[in-house]
N, C-alpha and C positions, 0 to 999 in steps of 0.2 A: 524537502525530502518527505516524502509520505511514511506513513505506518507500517506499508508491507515490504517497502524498500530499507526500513529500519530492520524490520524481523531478520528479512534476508542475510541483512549485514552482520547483525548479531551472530547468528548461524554460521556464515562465510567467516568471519574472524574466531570467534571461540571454537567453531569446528575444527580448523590448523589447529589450534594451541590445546585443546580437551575434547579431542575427539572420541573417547567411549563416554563420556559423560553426556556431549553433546549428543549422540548418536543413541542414548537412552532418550533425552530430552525427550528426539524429534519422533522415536518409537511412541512413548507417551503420548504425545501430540498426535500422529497420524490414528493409533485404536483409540482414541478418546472421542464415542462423539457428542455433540454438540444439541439442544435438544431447541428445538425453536418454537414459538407459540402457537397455539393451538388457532387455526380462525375460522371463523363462523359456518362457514359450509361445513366443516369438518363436524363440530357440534349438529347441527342438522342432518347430517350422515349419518347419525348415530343414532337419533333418534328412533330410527325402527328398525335396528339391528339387535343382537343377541352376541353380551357377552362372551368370551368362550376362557378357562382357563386352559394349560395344559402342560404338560412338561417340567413341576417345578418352579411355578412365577412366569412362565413364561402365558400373555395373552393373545386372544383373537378375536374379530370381532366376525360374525356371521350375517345374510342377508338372503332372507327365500328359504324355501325346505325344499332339497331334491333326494332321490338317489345318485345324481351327479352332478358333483361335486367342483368346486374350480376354486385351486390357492392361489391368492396373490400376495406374492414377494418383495414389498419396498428394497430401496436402497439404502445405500451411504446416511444416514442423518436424517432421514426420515420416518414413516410410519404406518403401518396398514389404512388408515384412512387416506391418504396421501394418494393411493389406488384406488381411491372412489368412483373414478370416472371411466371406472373400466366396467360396471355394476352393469349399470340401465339393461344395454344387449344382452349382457348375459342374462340377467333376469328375465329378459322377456323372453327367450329362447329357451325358459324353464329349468335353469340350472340354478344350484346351492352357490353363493359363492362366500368364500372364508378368507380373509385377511390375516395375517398373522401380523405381528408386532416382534420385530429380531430383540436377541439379546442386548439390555442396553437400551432400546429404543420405545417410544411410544409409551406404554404403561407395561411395559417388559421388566421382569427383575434379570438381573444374572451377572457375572461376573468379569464377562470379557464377551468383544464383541469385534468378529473378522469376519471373512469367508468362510472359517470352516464352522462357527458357533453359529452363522447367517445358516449353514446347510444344515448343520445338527437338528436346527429349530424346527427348518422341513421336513426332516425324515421322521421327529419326534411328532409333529401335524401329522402326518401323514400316516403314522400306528395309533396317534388318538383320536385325531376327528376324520381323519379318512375314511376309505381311501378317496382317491381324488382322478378324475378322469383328465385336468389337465393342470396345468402351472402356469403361469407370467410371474415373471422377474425383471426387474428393471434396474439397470447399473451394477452394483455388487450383489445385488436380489437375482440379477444374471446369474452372474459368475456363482452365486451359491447355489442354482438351480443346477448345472453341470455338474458342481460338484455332490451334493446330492444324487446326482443320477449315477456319477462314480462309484456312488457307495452302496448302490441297490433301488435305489428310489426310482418309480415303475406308474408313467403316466401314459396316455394315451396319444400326447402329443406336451408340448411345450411351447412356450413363447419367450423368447429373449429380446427385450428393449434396450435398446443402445448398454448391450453386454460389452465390455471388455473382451480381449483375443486374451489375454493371460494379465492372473496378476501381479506378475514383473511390470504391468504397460502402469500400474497405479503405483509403482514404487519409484521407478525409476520419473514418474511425474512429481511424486512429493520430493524427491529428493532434487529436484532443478527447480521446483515454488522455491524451497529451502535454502539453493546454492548451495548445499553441502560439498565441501572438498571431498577428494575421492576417496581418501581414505576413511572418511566417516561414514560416506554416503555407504560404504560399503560394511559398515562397521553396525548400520542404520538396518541393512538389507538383514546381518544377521539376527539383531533384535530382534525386528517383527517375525521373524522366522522362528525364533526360540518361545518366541510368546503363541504363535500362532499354534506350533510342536508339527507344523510342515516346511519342506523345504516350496519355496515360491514355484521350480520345475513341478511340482506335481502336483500343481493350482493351476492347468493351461486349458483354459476353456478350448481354445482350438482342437487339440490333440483331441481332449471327452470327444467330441463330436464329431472328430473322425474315426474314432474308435466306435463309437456306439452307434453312429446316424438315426438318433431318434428323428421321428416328425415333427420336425421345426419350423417357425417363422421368425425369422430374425426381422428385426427393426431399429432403424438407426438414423439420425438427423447428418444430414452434408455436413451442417453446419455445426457437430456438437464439441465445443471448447472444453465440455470436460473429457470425455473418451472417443478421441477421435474416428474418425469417418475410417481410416485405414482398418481399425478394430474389424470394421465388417467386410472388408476387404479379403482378411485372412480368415476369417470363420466363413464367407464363402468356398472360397480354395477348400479350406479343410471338412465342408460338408454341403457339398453343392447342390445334393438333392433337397438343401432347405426351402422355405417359398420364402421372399425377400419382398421387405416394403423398408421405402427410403424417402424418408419425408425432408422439407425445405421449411426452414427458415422456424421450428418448433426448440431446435437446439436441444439439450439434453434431460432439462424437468419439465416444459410443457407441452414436450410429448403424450406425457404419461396423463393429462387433463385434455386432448384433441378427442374430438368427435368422431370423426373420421377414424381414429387409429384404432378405437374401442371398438367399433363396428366393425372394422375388419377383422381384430382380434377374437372376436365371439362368432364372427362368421366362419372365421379358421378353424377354433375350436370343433364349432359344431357338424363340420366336416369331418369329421374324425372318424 
């Protein structure tokens, strides 16, 4: 029996018998994240970039001097450097580009780290080192770009990388890694909700972007095992006049380091 089939069971059994305790646990666990070591490109990245503070501990790192400007949004457990390979095209196409580091992540200070403290951090970019002609987000760097846009935040276009359709589609996945019983799993659903201080309905990438149809390009791997292919399914349907690139066999992080995906993303951009 492996390790993750131990977790599960732990879960699966103490969840029946102490379900609001477990159901804290697995809250803890899902906003907790996990910081993983820094590697050598990432240092070399850095090298001719330009610290940035802003918002209170929260950091970013910069690259080129423009009037226009272009943020990029990590995901899940990652880090503004982690979007490096989005640089090159933009750079030669003569635009600023700024990294940010979410709360919790990278060399970010702050006290809790979701979707909405993931958009907080953007709109708080976005009145300090702004403004910003465009955005890329990638994973919950997605989803917090919609939500940001929700709340006012005003780009000239946007790019979502294998985004999530809503993030019920990331709860209702940790809580089946988990095995949670149903009554916890549901018990789990209102945690994150109370900690987050939104209900998960009004975190639904899809709706934003039928509601707003900003100038989008959505992108998404066939093959991505962690936010499935259907994700962009429904963010078609719900903003059809987006432009669509669907990549094979990059899966859900090395996407975000492809050649090909940068180039088209800076080509998008500069369309605008």
């Amino acid at each position: 029996m492996n390790a993750l089939t131990l977790f599960r069971l732990k879960f699966q059994i103490l969840g029946r018998l102490f379900p609001n305790t477990m159901a804290i646990n697995a809250a803890q666990l899902f906003l907790t994240p996990r910081a993983s070591p820094k590697k050598e490109w990432e240092y070399e990245a850095e090298k001719n970039a330009e610290s940035l503070d802003f918002a209170n501990g929260l950091k970013a790192t910069s690259w080129g001097h423009s009037d226009q400007k272009i943020l990029l949004m990590h995901g899940w457990e990652s880090r503004g450097s982690h979007m490096f390979h989005f640089l090159e095209p933009l750079l030669a196409m003569g635009f600023q580009v700024i990294a940010i580091d979410a709360p919790l992540h990278g060399k970010s200070l702050g006290d809790k780290a979701n979707p909405v403290s993931f958009a907080d951090a953007i709109l708080a970019a976005q009145k300090e080192l702004g403004p910003f002609t465009s955005v890329v987000g990638h994973s919950m760097g997605a989803a917090a770009v919609a939500i940001a846009l929700d709340q006012g935040a005003k780009f000239s276009s946007c790019v979502l990388v294998s985004s999530p359709a809503c993030i019920s589609d990331g709860l209702e996945g940790f809580i089946n890694i988990l095995a949670l019983p149903k009554r916890c799993g549901a018990l789990f659903i209102k945690q994150v909700e109370a900690e987050v201080g939104r209900s998960r309905h009004e975190l639904d990438v899809a709706k934003t972007l039928e509601r707003l149809q900003p100038r989008s390009l959505l992108i998404h791997d066939q093959h991505d095992k962690e936010i499935p292919f259907s994700s962009l399914e429904r963010l078609k349907v719900a903003h059809p006049k987006s432009q669509i690139l669907v990549t094979e066999g990059l899966g859900h992080r090395r996407i975000i380091r492809d050649a090909s995906v940068a180039n088209a993303v800076a080509q998008f951009i500069s369309a605008a």
